[in-house]
C-alpha positions in Angstrom: 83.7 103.8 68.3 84.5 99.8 69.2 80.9 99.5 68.0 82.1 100.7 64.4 85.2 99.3 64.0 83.4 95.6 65.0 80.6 96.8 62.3 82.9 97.6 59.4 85.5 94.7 59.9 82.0 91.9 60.1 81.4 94.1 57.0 84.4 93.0 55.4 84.6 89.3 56.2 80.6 89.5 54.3 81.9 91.4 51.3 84.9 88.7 50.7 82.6 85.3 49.9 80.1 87.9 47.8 82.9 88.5 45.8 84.4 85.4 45.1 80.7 84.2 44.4 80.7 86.7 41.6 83.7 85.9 40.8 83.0 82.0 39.9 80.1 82.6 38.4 81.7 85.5 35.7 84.0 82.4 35.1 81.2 79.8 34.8 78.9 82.0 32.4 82.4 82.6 30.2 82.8 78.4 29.9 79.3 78.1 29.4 79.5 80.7 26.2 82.4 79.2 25.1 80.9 75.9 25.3 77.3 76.4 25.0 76.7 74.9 22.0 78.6 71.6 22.5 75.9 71.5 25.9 73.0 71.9 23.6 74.5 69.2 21.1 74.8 66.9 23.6 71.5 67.4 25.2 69.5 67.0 22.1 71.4 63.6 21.1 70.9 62.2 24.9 67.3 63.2 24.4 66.8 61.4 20.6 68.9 58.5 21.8 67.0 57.8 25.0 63.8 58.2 23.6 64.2 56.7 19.9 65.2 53.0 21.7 62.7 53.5 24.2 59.8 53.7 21.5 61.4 50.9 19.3 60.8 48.4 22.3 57.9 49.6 23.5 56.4 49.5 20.0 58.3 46.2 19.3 57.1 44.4 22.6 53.4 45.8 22.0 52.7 44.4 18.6 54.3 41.2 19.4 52.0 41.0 22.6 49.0 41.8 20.2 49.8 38.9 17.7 50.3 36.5 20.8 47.0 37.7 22.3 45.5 37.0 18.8 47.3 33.5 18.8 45.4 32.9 22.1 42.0 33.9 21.2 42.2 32.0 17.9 43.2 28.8 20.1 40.6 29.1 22.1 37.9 29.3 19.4 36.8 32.9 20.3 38.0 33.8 17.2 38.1 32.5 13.5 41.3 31.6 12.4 43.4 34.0 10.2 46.5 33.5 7.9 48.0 36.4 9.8 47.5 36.9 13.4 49.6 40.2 13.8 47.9 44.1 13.5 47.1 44.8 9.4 48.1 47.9 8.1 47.9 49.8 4.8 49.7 48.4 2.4 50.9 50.9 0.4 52.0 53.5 2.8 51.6 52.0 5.9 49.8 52.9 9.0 50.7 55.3 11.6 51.5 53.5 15.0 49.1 55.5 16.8 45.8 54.4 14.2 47.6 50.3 14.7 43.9 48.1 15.2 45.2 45.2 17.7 44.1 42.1 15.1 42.6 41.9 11.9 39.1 41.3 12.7 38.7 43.6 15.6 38.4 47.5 16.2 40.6 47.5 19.4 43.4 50.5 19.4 46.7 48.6 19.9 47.1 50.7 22.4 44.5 50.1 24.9 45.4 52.1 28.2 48.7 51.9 27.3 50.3 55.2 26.3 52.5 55.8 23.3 54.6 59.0 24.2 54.2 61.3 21.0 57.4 60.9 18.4 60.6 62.5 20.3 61.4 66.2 18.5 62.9 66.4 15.4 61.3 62.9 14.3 57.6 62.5 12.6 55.6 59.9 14.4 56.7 55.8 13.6 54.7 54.0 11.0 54.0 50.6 11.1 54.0 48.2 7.8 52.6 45.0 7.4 53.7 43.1 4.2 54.0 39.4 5.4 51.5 38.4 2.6 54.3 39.3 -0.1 56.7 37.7 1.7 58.3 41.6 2.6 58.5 41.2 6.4 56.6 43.7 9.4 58.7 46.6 10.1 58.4 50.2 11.7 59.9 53.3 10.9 60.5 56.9 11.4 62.4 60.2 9.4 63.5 63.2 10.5 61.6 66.4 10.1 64.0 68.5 8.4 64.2 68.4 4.8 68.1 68.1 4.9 69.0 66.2 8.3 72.3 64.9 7.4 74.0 68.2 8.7 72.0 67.7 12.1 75.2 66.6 14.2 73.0 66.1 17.2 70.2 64.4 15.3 72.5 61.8 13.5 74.8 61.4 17.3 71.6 60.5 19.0 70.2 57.9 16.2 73.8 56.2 15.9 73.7 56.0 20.0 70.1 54.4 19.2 71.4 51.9 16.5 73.8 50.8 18.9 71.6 49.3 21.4 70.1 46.8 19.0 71.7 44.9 16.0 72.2 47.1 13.2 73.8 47.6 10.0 72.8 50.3 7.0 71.8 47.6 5.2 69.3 44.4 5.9 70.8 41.2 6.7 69.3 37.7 8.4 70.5 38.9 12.2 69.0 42.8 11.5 67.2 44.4 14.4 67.6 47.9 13.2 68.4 49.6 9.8 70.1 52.9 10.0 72.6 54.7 8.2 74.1 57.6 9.3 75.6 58.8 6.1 72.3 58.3 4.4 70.5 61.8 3.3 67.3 60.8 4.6 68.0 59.4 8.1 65.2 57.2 8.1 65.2 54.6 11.2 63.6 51.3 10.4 63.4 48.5 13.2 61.9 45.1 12.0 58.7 43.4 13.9 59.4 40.6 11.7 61.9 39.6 9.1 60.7 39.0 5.5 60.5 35.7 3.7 61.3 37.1 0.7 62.4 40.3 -0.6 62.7 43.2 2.0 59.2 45.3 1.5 60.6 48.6 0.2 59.4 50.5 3.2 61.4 48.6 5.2 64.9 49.6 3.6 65.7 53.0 3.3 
């Protein structure tokens, strides 16, 4: 008898904490489906802002290192002089990022054994445009996926985050880093290499 009396009342201080477990997490799965899709919103902005300024500098940083390499090689004499030293690209359209040849007399990949990480989700991949020789500047650039991103609230939070860690405006001016507005329909993100001379290359402005 003692044996099952000390058997039920163990049996009842176990069965309390089970219960209140359940308890909080009935509560915590009725916050999270009250609130799931602010989490998701969130999430997905972290994610484009993180990686969207990640990319800029990293593509930034290596194209610049490529012209300075370029610079060197031209002052050593292993190389012929060139009225530009930075990577070519196609200029009507550009040239994807990833396809970028490190001068313009080699065949080197600007990217060597470095890795660029693939275009975050939501964005096409970042193309590059060189039109120094009309005076239009070097810039990069990428555009949503969707046909109608405006109405993305987490797509348009994560590029404004983005814009804010360089100098930006919607529009191009002298001290422009990045060009991004987020009322604009297409929600192209443009980040300049090099301002222009002249007139902003059209590709450049969006």
């Amino acid at each position: 008898m003692s044996r099952q009396k000390r058997f039920s009342s163990q049996a009842g201080i176990a069965i309390g904490p089970i219960l209140f477990i359940i308890a909080l997490l009935a509560i915590l799965a009725a916050v999270m489906a009250g609130g799931g899709g602010d989490f998701q919103t969130a999430t997905v902005s972290d994610r484009i802002t993180n990686d969207v300024a990640a990319q800029v500098n990293l593509i930034r940083n290596t194209i610049n290192e490529c012209n300075l390499q370029y610079l060197l090689a031209v002052s050593t004499g292993s190389v012929a002089p060139s009225s530009d030293t930075y990577p070519t690209s196609d200029p009507s359209n550009g040239t994807l990022v990833s396809a970028v040849v490190c001068n313009p007399t080699g065949s080197a990949s600007l990217w060597g054994d470095k890795l660029l990480p693939p275009p975050t989700k939501g964005l096409n991949p970042w193309t590059y445009i060189d039109a120094s020789g009309s005076g239009g500047g070097r810039c990069i650039w990428a555009t949503p996926t969707e046909a109608s991103p405006l109405g993305d609230t987490a797509l348009v939070a994560g590029l404004v985050r983005a814009a804010s860690k360089f100098n930006s405006s919607a529009a191009y001016s002298a001290t422009t880093e990045v060009i991004y507005d987020p009322t604009s329909a297409s929600q192209k993100f443009i980040a300049w290499i090099s301002p222009p001379t002249g007139s902003a290359d059209s590709h450049c402005l969006p």
